[in-house]
N, C-alpha and C positions, 0 to 999 in steps of 0.2 A: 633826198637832200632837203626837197623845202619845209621837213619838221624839224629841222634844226635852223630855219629858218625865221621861224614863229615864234611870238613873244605871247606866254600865258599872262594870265592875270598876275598881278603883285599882292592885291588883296585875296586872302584865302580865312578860310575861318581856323580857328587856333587849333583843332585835332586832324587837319591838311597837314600831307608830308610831300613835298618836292621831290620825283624823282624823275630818274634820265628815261628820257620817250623810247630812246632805243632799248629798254630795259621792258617799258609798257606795254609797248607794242611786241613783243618777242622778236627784236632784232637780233640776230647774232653775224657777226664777222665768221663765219669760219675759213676764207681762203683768202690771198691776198692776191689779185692780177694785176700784173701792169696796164697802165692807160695806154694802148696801141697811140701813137703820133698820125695824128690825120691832116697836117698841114706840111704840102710839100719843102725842102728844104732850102728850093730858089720859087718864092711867092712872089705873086706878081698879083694886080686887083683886090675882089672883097679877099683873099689868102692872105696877102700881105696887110690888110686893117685888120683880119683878124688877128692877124701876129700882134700886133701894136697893141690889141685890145685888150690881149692875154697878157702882154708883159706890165701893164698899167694898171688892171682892173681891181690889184690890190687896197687902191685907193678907195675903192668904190665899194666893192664887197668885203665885209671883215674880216676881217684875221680870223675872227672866233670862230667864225661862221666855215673858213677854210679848213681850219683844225679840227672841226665836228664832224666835218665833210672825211678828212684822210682819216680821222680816227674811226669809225662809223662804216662809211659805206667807202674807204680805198680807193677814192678818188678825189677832186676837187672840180668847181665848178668852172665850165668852159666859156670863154667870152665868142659870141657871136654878133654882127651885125645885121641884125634885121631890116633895119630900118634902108639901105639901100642896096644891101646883101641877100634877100630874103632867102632865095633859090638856091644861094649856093652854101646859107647854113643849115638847109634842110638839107642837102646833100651830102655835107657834113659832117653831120649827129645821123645820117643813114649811115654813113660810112663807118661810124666806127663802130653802132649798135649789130652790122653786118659784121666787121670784123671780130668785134667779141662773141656774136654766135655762131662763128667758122661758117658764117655763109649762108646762112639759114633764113635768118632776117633779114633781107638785104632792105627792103622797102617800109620800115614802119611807119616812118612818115609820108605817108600817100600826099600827092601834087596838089597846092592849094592852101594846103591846114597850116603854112608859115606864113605870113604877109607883112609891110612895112609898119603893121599896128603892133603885131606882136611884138610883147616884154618878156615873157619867161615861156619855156616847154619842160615842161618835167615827161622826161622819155623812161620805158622800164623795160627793158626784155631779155628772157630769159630761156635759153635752149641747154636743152637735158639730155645726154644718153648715156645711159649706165648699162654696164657690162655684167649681166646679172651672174650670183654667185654661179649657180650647178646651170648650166644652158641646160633649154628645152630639148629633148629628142630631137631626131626626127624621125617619125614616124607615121603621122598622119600628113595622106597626102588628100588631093579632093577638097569641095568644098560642103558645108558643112551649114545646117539650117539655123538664122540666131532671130529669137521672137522678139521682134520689134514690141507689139503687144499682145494680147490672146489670139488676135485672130490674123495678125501680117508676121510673115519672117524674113529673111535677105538672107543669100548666100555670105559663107564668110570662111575666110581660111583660118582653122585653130591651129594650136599648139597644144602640148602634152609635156607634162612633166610627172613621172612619180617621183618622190622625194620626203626626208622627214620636216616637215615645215610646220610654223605655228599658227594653229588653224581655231578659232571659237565661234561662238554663236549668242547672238544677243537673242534672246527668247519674245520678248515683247516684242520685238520688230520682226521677229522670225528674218533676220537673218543671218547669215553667214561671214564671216572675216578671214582673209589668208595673207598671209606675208610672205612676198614673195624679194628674197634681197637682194641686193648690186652686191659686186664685190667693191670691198670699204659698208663705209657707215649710214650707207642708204639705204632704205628699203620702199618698196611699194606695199599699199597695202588696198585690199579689194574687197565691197563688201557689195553683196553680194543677197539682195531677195529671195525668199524661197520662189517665189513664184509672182507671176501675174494674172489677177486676178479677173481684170476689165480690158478696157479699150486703150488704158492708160499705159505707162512707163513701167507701173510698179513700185517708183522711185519716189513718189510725192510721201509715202507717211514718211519714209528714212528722212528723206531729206527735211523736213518739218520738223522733226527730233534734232536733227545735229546743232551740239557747239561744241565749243575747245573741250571744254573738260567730261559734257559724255565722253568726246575721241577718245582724250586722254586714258580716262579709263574705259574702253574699249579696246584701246591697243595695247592694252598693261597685261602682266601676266595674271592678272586675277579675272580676265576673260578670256585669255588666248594660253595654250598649251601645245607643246609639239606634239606630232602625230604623224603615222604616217599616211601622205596624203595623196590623189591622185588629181591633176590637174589639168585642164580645158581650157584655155582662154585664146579669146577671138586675136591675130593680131589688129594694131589698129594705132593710126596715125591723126591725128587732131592735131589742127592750127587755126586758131584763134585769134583775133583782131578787135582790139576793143577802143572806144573813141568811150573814155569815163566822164566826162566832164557832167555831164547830163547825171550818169550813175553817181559820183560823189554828190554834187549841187542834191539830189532827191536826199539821201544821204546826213545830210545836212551842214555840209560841207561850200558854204555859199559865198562865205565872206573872199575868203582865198581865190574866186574868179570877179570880183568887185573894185574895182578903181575905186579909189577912195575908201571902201571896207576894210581891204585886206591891209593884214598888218603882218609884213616884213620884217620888220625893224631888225630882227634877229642875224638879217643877213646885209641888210644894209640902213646906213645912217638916213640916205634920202625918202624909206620907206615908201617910193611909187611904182613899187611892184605888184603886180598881180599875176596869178597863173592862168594863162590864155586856153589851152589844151591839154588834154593828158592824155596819153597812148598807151595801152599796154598790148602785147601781143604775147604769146606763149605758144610751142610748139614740141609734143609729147613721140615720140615714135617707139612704139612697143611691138617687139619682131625677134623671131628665131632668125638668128646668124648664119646664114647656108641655106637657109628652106627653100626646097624645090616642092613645087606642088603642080599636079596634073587637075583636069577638069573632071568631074567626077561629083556622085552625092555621098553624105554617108547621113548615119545620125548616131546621137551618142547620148547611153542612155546613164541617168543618174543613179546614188544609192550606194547602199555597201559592196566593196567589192570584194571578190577572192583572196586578197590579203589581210580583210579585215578593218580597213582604215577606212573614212573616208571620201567621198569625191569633191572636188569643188569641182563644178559646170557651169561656166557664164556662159552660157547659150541665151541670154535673157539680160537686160539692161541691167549693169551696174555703178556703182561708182567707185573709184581709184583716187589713192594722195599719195605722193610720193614724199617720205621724209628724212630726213637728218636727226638720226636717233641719240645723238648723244645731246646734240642740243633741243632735240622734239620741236625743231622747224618743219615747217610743211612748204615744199619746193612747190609742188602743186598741188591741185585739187581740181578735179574733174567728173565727167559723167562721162559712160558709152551706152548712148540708147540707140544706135540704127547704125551698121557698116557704111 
């Protein structure tokens, strides 16, 4: 919300073309939720100034700036008391950013990071679980060796699927790409090093090459083709906690945490806003539905198989992005280099 906040320059050179940030940036609306009510409905204390604050603060924050907001991003912005409330607006915006992720997030805003100075928090979190189209076997039970790097490994419980899935291979980077989809119009997609060479990840040249438009044509049919494939992948849960302020400011993103710098005006007439904190948290969980698994080793060896097609093995760090294929949003993006 605070890019529709932001007032660009006026002056622009005469072959500059104005267009919507949410356009630039690859926003897309694709679902619309309701705003869960997180103020009890007999308030009493900061609940009941908050009440007061939300029904006035039209005054204060524009109209335009509101309508950006429900058009956009399906919500609007919530009025808070900081200033003698701090505790219990962090409570708050925990409370609902918990509610929208069924439970997941309960805590993004850790104890402390709201106080009487603070003017704005831009909160962002987002929890994922897709019902993938054809579920994993069960088959493999045991656990199972995943190379940290050449010479360390860690137990890890895989997964197996054979299936016709669309499977290529970027040659320069030697390696591997598979798509693996939810039911609906997501999909994961995994790519995958032939191998590890050193003491390292494996993961530094891919990730040194990636931007949007390798991806893009990387996950296009002009590298990826179905086939039939056999598949290995570790399960594996990743939660993430990130305090960006430090990360944006490097970034170059400076003005917008500056009293006096930053320029609001978009959102409000008295332009003495700034953004104090920004929090993102993200939490991934990738898992066979039913897996029972006993203690045991195995190992599993890569290559063509007796069908003919063939394997993808993450036994060895890769990296995953989950997307939204019709509009080619990327829900996440991540790395697995250690169980």
């Amino acid at each position: 919300m605070p890019l529709a906040a932001f007032r660009f320059p006026t002056r622009v050179a005469p072959d500059c073309v104005f267009m919507d940030p949410s356009q630039v940036l690859q926003f897309h609306k694709m679902r619309v939720h309701d705003v869960t009510p997180v103020t009890p409905a007999i308030a009493t204390g900061c609940e009941l100034k908050q009440q007061i604050q939300k029904a006035t603060y039209p005054g204060v924050i524009l109209k335009e700036y509101i309508r950006l907001s429900e058009k956009y991003y399906s919500t609007e912005p919530q009025a808070v008391d900081f200033l003698e409330c701090a505790e219990a607006a962090r409570r708050k915006i925990n409370f609902w950013v918990n509610t929208q992720t069924k439970g997941k997030i309960p805590n993004l805003l850790p104890e402390g990071s709201v106080d009487p100075e603070t003017r704005m928090v831009l909160v962002n979190a987002v929890y994922f679980k897709g019902k993938w189209k054809t579920p994993f076997e069960k088959k493999l039970n045991g656990l199972y060796p995943f190379h940290v790097n050449s010479t360390q490994h860690k137990p890890v419980r895989m997964m197996y699927l054979h299936e016709k899935l669309n499977i290529g291979y970027i040659e320069d980077l030697k390696t591997q790409i598979l798509e693996l989809p939810y039911a609906g119009d997501v999909s994961m997609f995994l790519l995958l090093p032939d191998g590890i060479a050193n003491v390292s990840t494996g993961l530094e040249s891919l990730e040194s090459e990636i931007t949007y438009d390798k991806l893009d044509k990387w996950l296009s049919k002009d590298t990826m083709a179905e086939d039939d494939v056999e598949v290995y992948i570790p399960q594996f849960k990743l939660e993430e906690h990130y305090e960006l302020k430090s990360i944006l400011r490097s970034m170059g993103m400076k003005d917008a945490f500056s009293k006096g710098q930053a320029n609001f005006s978009g959102m409000s007439e008295g332009n003495d806003l700034f953004l104090s904190e920004v929090f993102h948290q993200a939490t991934v969980d990738v898992n066979e539905e039913g897996t029972e698994a006993s203690a045991g080793t195995g190992a599993i060896m890569s290559g063509r198989t007796g069908h003919g097609g063939p394997q993808f093995v993450a036994d060895h760090p890769f990296l995953f992005l989950i997307m939204h294929k019709i509009t080619r949003s990327i829900l996440f993006f991540g790395r697995f280099a250690s169980p």
